[in-house]
C-alpha positions in Angstrom: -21.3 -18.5 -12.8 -21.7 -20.8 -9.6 -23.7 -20.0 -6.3 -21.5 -20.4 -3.7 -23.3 -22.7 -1.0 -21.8 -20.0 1.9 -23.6 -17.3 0.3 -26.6 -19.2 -0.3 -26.9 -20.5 3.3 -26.8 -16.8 4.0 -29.5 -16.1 1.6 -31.8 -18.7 3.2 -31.2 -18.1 6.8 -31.7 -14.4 6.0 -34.9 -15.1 4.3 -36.4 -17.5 6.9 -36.3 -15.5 9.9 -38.7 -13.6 7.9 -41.0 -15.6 7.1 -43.0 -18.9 8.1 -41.6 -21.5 5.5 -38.6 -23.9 4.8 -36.9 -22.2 1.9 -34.4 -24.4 -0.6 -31.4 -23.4 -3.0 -30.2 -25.4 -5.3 -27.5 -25.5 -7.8 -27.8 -26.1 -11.8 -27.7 -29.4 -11.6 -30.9 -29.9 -9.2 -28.4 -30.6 -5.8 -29.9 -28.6 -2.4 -26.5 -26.4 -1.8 -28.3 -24.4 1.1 -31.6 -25.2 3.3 -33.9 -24.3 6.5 -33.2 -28.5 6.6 -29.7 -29.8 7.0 -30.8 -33.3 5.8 -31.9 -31.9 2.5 -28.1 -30.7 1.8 -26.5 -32.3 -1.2 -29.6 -34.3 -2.2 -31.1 -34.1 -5.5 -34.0 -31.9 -5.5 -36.5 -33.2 -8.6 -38.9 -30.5 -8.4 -35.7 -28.4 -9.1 -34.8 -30.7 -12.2 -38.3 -30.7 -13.9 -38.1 -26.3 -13.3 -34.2 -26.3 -15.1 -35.1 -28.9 -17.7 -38.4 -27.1 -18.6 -37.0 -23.4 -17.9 -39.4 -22.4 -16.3 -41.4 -21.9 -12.8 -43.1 -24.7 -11.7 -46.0 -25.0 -8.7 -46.0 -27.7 -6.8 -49.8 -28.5 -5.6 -49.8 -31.7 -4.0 -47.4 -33.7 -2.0 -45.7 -36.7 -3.0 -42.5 -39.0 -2.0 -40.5 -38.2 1.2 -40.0 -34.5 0.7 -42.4 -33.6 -2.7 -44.5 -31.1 -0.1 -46.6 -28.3 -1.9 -44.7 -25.3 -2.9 -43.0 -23.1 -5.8 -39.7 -23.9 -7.6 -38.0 -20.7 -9.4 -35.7 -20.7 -11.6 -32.6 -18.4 -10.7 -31.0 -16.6 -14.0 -27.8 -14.9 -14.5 -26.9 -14.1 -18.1 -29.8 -15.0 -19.3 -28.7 -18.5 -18.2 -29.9 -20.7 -15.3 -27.2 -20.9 -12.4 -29.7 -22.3 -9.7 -33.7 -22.6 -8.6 -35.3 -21.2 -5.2 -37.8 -23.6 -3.7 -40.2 -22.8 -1.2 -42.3 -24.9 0.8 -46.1 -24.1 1.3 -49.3 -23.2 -0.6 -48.1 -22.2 -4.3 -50.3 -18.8 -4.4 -48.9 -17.5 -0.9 -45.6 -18.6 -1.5 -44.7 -17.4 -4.8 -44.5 -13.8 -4.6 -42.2 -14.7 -1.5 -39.7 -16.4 -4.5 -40.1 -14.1 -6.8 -39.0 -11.5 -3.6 -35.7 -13.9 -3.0 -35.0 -14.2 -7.1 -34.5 -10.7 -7.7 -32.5 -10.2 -4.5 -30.4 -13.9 -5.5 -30.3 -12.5 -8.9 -28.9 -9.0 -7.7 -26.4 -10.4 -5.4 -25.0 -12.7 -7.9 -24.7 -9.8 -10.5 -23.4 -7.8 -7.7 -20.6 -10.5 -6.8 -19.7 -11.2 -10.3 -18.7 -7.1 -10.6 -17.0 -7.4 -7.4 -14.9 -9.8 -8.3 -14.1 -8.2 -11.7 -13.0 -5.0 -10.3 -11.1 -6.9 -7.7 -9.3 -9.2 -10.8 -8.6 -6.0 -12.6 -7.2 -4.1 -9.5 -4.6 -7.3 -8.5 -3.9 -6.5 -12.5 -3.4 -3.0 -11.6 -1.0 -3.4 -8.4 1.1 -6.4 -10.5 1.5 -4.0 -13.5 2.3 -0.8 -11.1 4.8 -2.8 -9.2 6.7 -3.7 -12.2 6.1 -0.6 -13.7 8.1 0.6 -10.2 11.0 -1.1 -11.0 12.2 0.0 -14.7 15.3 2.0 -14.4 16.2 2.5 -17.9 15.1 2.1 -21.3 11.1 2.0 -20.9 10.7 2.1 -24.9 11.7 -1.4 -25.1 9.8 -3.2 -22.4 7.5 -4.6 -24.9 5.6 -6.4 -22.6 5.2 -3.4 -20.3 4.4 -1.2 -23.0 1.4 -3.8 -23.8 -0.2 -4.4 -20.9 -0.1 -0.5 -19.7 -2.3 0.3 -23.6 -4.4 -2.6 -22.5 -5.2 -0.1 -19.2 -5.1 2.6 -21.0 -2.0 3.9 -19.1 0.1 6.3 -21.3 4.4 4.9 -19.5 6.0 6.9 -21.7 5.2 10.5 -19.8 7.3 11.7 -17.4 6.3 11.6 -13.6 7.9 11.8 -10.5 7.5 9.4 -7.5 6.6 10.8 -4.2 7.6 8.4 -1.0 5.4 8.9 2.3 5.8 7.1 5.5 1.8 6.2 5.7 -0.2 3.2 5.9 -3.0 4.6 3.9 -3.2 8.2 1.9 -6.0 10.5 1.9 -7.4 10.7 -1.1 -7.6 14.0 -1.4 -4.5 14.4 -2.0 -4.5 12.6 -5.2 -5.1 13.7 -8.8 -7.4 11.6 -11.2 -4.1 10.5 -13.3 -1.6 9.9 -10.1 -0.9 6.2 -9.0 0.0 4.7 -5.5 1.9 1.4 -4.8 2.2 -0.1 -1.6 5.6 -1.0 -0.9 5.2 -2.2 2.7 3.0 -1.5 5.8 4.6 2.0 6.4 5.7 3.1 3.2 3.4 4.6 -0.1 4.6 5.6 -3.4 2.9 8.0 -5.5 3.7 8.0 -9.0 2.7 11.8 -10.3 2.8 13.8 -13.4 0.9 16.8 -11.7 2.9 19.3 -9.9 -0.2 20.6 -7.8 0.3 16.9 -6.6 3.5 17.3 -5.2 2.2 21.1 -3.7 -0.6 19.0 -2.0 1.8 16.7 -0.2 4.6 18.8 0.5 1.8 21.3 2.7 -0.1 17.9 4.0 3.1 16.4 5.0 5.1 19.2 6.6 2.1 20.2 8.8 1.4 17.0 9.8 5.4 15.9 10.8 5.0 13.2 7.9 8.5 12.0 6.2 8.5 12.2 3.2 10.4 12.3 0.0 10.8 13.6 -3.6 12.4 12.3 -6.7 13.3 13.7 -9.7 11.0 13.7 -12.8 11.8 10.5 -15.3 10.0 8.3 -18.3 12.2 5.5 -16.4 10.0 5.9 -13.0 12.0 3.3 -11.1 14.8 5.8 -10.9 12.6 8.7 -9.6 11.0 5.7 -6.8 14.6 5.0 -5.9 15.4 8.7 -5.2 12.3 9.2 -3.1 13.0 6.0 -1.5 16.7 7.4 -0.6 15.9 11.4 0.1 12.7 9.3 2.7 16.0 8.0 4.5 18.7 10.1 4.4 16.2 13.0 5.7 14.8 10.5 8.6 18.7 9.7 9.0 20.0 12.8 10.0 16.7 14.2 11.1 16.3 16.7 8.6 12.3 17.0 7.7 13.2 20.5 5.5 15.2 18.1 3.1 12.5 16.3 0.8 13.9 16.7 -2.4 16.7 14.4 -3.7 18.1 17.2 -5.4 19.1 18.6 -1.6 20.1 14.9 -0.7 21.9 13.3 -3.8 25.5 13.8 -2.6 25.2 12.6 0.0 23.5 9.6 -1.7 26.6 9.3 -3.7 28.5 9.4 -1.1 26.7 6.7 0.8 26.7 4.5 -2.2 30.2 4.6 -2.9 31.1 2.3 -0.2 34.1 4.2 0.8 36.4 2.4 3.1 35.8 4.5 6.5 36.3 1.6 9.0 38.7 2.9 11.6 37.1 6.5 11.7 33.8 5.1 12.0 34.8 2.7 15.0 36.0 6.3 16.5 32.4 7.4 16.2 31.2 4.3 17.2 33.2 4.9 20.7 32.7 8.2 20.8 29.0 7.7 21.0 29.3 5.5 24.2 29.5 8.1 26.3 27.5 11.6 26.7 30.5 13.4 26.1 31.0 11.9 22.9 27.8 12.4 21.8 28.1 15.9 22.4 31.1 15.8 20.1 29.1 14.2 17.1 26.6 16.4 17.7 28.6 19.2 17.5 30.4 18.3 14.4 27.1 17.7 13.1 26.2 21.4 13.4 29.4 22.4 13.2 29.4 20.8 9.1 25.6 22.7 8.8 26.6 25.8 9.4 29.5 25.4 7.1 31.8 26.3 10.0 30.6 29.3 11.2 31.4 29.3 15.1 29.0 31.6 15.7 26.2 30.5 13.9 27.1 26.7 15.2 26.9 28.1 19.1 23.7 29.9 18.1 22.4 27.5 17.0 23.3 24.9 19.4 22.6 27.0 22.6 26.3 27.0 23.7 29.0 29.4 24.4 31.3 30.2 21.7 34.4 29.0 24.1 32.7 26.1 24.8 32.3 25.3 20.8 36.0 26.1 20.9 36.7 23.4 23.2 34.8 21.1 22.1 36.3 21.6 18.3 39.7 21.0 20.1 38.5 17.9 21.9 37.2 16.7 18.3 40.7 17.1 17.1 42.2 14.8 19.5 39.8 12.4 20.0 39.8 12.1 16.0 43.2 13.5 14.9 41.5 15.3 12.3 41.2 19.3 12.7 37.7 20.6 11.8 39.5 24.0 10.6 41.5 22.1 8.1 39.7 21.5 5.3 40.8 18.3 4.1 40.5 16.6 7.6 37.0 18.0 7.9 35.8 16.3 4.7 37.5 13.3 5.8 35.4 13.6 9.5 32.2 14.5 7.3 32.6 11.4 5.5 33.0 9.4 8.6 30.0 11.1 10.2 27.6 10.5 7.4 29.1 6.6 7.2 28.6 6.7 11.2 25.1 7.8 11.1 23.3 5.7 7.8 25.1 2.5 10.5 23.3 3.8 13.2 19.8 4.2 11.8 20.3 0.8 10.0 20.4 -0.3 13.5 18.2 1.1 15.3 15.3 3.5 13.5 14.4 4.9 17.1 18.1 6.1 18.2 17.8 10.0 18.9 20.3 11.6 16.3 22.4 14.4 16.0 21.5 17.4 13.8 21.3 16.6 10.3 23.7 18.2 7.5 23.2 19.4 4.6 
């Protein structure tokens, strides 16, 4: 253990606006790392020397050389070792007590730095192990290495939990149980890794009435595939604007669908133009609603606060803008398709564009 000359300076600034003498620190080797004096810095303090050679404190009654004034040299001690000496100028019996003040303090704010940066070394161990803990997608058993370091902090990998996404700087903590872990994956998104369900209770309420997104994934040894699906239900649901769908269970077709890279060019460019103008946003949003309500007309005009002849045309306008028929089946999967590819481009491009109803 060192004394940092920054926190020593501190130390001795601190001390002397309290009282009336020139206070000293020096290091284990006898060198003035802070003082009241500037020209003292970095020179070798020998009253310091004899009190580390001899192990003891050491009064200094009379003056002698160019800066041997009266005073009291202390020893500092930190595991039982000496990491420095605390030198005070002035009469030996008034000055003492004063270091014997300052040693405890020095001595307490050494010990208190050294746990600091322990629990500060073992929590950049923590987020390093949680982050590539985060990423295993299969076959946990044999990461060795993994498997090591998670006994070494006391972390049992090999129980199922799921990973919760939230769109959060920072969590409360209340939220959290004892045994749940959170990784930071950037400055607006937290995962919680969980094997509680009363967990997930808490953040499904917390979330819903506070508007947060948020997102579920299914339960897995192999947690990386669970942060994945909460990663991917977090975006789908913010993509089509559907808070209600936080599970990846209500979201993993369309995940499927989204990931299989169909080729949708042409009928997304028909979106694309569509969307220039109000009318044809009116058409994707309808179509949007149209798909959620399975197509129900009268549900779909309900819902959308429209007259069922105005759906009607609308659905008729969609068929020849398109030339696919939202009745027919087969052409209405093939404009679902091209809406979903239409919207995941859109938010891609801009998070803030206002979107359509969602689908299930």
């Amino acid at each position: 253990m060192k004394i940092d000359p920054v926190l020593a300076q501190s130390i001795v600034n601190k001390m002397m606006a309290q009282i009336p003498y020139n206070v000293n620190m020096m290091d284990e080797h006898g060198y003035v790392i802070a003082s009241g004096d500037e020209a003292r810095i970095n020179t070798l303090h020998v009253g310091a020397l004899d009190a580390i050679e001899q192990k003891k404190t050491l009064p200094m009654a009379k003056s002698f050389g160019q800066h041997g004034r009266p005073g009291i040299n202390m020893p500092i001690f930190f595991d039982k070792k000496i990491v420095g000496v605390i030198g005070i100028t002035g009469e030996p019996e008034k000055v003492t007590p004063l270091a014997s003040l300052l040693r405890v303090a020095t001595e307490l704010l050494l010990s208190q730095n050294q746990n600091n940066l322990r629990e500060k070394k073992k929590e950049t161990a923590l987020n390093r192990f949680l982050y590539q803990w985060s990423q295993v997608t299969d076959h946990i058993e044999d990461k060795t290495d993994l498997l090591l370091e998670a006994s070494q902090l006391s972390i049992d990998i090999l129980k199922e939990r799921t990973a919760i996404a939230v769109q959060l700087k920072t969590l409360p903590m209340n939220l959290l149980d004892p045994t749940d872990f959170q990784i930071s994956l950037s400055a607006s998104t937290v995962i919680v890794l969980t094997s509680q369900s009363v967990t997930i209770d808490r953040f499904t309420a917390y979330c819903q009435k506070k508007k947060i997104s948020l997102g579920i994934g299914l339960p897995s040894v192999n947690v990386g595939l669970s942060v994945n699906q909460a990663l991917q239900t977090l975006r789908i649901s913010n993509v089509f604007d559907r808070p209600d769908q936080i599970n990846y269970g209500q979201v993993a077709f369309v995940d499927t669908l989204l990931g299989s890279h169909l080729s949708l060019t042409p009928i997304v460019e028909k979106f694309q133009d569509a969307n220039g103008s109000e009318s044809g946003s009116d058409l994707i949003q309808t179509l949007g609603m149209y798909i959620r309500h399975s197509g129900n007309m009268v549900q779909t005009a309900k819902a959308m606060h429209i007259h069922r002849n105005t759906l009607g045309y609308r659905l008729t306008k969609i068929k020849e803008d398109f030339d696919l028929d939202p009745h027919n089946t087969i052409e209405l999967f093939e404009l679902y398709l091209g809406y979903l590819y239409f919207k995941d481009a859109s938010y891609h491009h801009n998070l803030k564009q206002p979107t359509a109803s969602g689908i299930n």
